[in-house]
N, C-alpha and C positions, 0 to 999 in steps of 0.2 A: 690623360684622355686617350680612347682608343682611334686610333686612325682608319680612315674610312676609305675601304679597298673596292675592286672589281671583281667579279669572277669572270674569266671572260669565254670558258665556254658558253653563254648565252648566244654568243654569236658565232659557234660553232657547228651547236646540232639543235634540234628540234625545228621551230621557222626556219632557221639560219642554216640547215642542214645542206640544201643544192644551193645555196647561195653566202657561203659565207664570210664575214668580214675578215683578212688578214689581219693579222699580230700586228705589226707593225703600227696600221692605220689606225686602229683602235687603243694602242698603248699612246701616242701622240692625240687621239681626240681625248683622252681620259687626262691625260696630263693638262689639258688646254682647259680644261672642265676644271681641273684643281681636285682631283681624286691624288689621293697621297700614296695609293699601292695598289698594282693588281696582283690578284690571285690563278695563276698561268693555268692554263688548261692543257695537259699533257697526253690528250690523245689526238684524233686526227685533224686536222687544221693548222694546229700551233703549234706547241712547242715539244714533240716531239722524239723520245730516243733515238727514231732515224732522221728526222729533220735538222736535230743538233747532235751530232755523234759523236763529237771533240772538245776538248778542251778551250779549245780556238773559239767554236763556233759560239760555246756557250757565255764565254768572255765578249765577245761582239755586241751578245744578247745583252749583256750584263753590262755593257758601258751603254747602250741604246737608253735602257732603264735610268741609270744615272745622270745621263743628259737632257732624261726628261724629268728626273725630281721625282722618279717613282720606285717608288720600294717592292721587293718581289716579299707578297706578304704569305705565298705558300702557293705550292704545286700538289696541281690534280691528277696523279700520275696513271697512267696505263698499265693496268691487271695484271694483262693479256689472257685475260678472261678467264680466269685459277681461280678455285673453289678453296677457301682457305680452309673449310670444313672435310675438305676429301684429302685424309693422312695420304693418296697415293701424287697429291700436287704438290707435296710440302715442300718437295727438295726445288721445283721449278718455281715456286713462287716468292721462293726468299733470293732467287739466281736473280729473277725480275725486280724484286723491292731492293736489292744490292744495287744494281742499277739506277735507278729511281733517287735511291738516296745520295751517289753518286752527283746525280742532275741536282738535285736539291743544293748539295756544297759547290758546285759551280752556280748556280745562278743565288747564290748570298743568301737561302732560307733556311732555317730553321723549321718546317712544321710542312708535312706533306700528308695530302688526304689521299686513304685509303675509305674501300669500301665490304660491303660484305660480297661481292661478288658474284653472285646467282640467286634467282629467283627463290623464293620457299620451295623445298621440299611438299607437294598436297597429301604424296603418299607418306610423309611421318608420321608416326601417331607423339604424343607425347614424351616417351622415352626416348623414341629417335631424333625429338627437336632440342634433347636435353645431353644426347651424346654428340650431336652435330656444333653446339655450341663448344665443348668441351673440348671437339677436336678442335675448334675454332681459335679458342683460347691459346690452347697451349702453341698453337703456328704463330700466335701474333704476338705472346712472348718469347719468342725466339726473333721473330720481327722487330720488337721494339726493341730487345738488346742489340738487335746486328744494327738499329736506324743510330741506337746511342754511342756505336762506338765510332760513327760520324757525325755526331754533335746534332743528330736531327730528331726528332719525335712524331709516332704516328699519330694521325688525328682523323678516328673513324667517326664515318658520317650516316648517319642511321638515314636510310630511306625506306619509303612505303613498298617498291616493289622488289627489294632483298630479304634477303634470307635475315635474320633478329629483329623482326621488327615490331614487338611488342615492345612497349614499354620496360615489362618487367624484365624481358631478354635483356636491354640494352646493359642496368645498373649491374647484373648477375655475370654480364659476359666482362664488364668493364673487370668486375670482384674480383674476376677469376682472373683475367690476365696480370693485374698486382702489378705494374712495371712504369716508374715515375717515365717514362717515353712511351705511354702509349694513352692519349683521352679520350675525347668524346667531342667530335664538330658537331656543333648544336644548330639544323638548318630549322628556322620556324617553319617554313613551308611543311618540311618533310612530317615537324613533328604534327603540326595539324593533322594531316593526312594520315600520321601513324596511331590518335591516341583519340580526335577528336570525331573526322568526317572523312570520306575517301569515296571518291567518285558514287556517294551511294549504297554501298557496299555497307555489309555489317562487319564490324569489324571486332576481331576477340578479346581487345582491352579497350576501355573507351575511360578518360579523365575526366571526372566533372567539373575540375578546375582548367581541364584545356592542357593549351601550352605553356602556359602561366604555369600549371603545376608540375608538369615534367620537367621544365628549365628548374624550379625549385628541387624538385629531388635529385637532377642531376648536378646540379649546379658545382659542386667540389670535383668535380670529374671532368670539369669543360673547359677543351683549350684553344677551341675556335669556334666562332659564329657565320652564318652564315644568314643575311636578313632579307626577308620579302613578305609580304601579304600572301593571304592562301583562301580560298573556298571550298578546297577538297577538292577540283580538278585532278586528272593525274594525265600523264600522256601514255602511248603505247607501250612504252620499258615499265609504265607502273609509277615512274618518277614523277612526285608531285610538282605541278605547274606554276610557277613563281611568277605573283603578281603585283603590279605594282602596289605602293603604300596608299592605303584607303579603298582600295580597290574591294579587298574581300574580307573578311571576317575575324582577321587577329590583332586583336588592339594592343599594337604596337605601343604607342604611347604607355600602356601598364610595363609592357618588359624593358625597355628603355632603363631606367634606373638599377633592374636587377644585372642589364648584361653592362651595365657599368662601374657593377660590384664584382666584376669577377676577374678576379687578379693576374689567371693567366693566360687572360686574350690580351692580345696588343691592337689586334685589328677587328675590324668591326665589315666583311666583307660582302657587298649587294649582291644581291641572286636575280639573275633576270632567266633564267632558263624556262623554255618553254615558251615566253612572251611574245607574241609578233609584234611588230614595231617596238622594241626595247631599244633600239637606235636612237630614235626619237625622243628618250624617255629620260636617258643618262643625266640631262643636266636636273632637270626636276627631281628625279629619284636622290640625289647626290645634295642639293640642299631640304630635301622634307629630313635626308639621315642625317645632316649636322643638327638641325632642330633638335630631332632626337634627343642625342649625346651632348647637346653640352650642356 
């Protein structure tokens, strides 16, 4: 059975942005809740390249977690806002995932999410969303070989307001990178918002089957989850707005059984990003997801 993790930039940016809950206090109220791992947020707030910039600091980190019973189930690591599509970033963005992977083998994980990094291109036309990918590809296979030869693997995370965010992008970019260290984090929120509904918006692939069917087509390719309710909200970055269970439109309960057929997730980790009062909400959210899964 997969264990049931946090993400915990929820309490980092979007509500939580001028007022955000520290690491610390949040890893001890999750523990107290009985959440088996969180998933570290590695830009501003938490846990950080310059917040932790030692071996020392990251080992402190790393007995804290221990002492509370909680497993570091994966790092949401910082860009530093590199376009993995532009060949003139390539050399700086593998200098940065060098790094990042680094963080990963000090705080005891295995599986670090990366992103596609910049908005869509509007001036592409088709050929240029189809070389954009390509350079894509080949940067994140040199990424997932430098992540494998420290024992970690990348795990991109399709969002609404990035650059691949079709459907048919996702399987075609995955094809193309070919590299057992690099999958596909599979956010329901995101995918609502990428396949089904999005702030209203028309959008150029749409599932009749939903997320139910994109989880199905991608499903051999997914090495992390990431779960919440969606209506198609998005916030100002274009990121879709993570609701709690019941709240909006994806019946959970139908994916339930499919994302606990899939071999290479161990964690099963809540999305509250976006939410106001998600504070509030952890212990409720936390027993509707063991419902879920067992």
């Amino acid at each position: 059975m997969q264990k049931i993790s946090f993400g915990s930039w929820a309490f980092a940016l979007g509500p939580y942005a001028d007022h955000p809950v520290p690491f610390e206090p949040l890893v001890r109220r999750l523990a107290e809740l009985g959440y088996e791992a969180v998933e570290i947020w590695g830009v501003k707030h938490h846990v950080t390249l310059e917040s932790f910039p030692t071996p020392e600091s990251r080992a402190a980190l790393r007995e804290l977690l221990a002492e509370l019973n909680l497993e570091c189930s994966g790092y949401a690591c910082d860009q530093g806002g590199l376009d993995p599509a532009d060949p003139k970033q390539a050399q700086l963005y593998l200098e940065q995932l060098a790094r990042n992977v680094e963080m990963c083998r000090d705080l005891g994980t295995k599986n670090l999410r990366i992103d596609s990094g910049v908005a869509p291109n509007p001036r592409l036309d088709d050929a240029g969303r189809a070389q954009a990918l390509q350079y894509a590809a080949e940067l994140w296979q040199q990424a997932a070989e430098l992540a494998s030869q420290g024992e970690v693997r990348l795990l991109w995370e399709l969002e609404p307001g990035l650059q691949f965010n079709r459907p048919s992008e996702v399987a075609a970019l995955f094809d193309k990178v070919e590299h057992p260290s690099f999958q596909i984090l599979f956010d329901t929120t995101h995918a609502y918002c990428c396949c089904v509904a999005n702030a209203g918006r028309e959008l150029p692939e749409v599932l009749a089957g939903g997320v139910e069917e994109l989880l199905d087509a991608l499903s051999p390719r997914i090495g992390g989850i990431h779960l919440a309710d969606a209506d198609g909200e998005v916030d100002a970055s274009g990121a879709g707005v993570h609701a709690p269970f019941t709240v909006g439109r994806i019946d959970c309960k139908a994916l339930a059984p499919k994302l606990a057929a899939l071999s290479g997730v161990d964690y099963i980790t809540l999305d509250m990003a976006g939410w106001p009062g998600a504070w509030d909400l952890l212990e409720a959210q936390l027993a509707y997801a063991k419902r879920l899964v067992a």
